[in-house]
N, C-alpha and C positions, 0 to 999 in steps of 0.2 A: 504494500500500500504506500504510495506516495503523494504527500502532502504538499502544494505549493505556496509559496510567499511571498507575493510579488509588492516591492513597493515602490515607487514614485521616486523618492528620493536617496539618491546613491548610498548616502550617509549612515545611513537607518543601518540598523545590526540587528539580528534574528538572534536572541537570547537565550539565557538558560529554559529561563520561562515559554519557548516557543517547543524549546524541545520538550519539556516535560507537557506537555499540551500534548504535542504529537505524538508521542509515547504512550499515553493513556489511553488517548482514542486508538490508538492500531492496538493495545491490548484489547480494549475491550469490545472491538472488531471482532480482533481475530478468534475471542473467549465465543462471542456472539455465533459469529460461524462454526465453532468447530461443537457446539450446544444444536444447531439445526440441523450438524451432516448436511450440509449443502456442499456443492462441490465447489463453492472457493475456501481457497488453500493460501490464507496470509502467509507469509514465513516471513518475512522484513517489513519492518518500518520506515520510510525514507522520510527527508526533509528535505526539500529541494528550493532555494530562494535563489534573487538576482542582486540580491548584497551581500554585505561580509556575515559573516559568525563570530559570536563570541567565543573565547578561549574555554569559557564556563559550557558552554554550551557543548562544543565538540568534546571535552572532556564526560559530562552526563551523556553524551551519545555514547561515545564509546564504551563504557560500565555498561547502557541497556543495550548495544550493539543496533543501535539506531544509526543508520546510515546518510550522510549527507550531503550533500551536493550545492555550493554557493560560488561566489566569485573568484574567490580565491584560493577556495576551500574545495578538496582534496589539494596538494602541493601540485600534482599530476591529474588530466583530467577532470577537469573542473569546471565550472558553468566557462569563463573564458575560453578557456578548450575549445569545449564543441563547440560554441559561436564560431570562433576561427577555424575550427577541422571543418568544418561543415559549410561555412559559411552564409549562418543564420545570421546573419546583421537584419535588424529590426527599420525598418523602415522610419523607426521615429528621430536615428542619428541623422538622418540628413538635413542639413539645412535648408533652411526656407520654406519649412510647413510650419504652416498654423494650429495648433492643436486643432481648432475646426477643418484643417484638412486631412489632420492624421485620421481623424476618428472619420470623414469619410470613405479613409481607403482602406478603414478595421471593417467599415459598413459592407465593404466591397468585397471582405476578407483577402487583402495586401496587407500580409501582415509586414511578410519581408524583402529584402532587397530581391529575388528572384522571383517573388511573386511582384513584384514591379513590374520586372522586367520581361514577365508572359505579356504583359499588355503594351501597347502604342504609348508613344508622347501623346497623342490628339487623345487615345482614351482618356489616358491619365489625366489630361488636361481639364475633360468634362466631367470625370467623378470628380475633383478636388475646386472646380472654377476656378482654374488659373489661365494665365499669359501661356502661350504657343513658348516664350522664352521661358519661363520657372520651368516648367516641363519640360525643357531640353537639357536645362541645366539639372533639375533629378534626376534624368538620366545616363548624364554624363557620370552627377558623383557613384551612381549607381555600379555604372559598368568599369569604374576607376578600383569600387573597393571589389568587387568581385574577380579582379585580375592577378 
């Protein structure tokens, strides 16, 4: 079972307190399933966020063997990892959208830079109402970090 925790501001840290959250609810998940014989089959815990961890935290994962996954966090592998292995770049680092244009292109499910780049400048242009030029230049930062 994996938990996510996404928040807004870089800064923010996912605490002790987030893991003993998440820890309780996958026990008592997993107590809940294996009470009905149902065929799901918890075995791990996860905590998976888009900012740091606290030291406290990773330390109480490790005692319940709660697993988890943030920015910095595993040393190897880690949310910056796959962004980069993968290259899931989020649509929202590019500059020149407006939050009212991001949230038209989440509307449109553009989440990320290749989901951009399935579609036209001109589409792009009419989901988000912009300039023939902001849309070209999306484009370009687009196809700049994808290389």
């Amino acid at each position: 079972m994996i938990e996510c925790k996404y928040h807004n501001d870089a800064e923010t840290s996912s605490d002790i307190k987030t893991a003993l959250y998440i820890h309780s609810r996958f026990q008592d998940i997993k107590r809940a399933c294996e009470n009905k014989l149902n065929h799901y089959n918890f075995k791990e815990g996860w905590l998976a966020t888009n900012t740091k961890i606290t030291s406290e935290a990773v330390k109480y994962a490790s005692c319940v063997k709660l697993k988890i996954v943030a920015w910095h966090y595993p040393k190897h592998e880690n949310l910056e990892y796959f962004i980069e292995d993968k290259k899931l770049y989020p649509v929202s680092i590019l500059s020149g959208l407006s939050e009212q244009q991001k949230s038209l292109l989440f509307a449109q499910e553009i989440i990320t830079i290749k989901d951009l780049l399935k579609n036209t400048p001109e589409t792009i242009m009419e989901h988000i109402h912009t300039s023939r030029d902001n849309s070209n230049r999306l484009f370009e930062q687009a196809e700049l970090l994808l290389k």
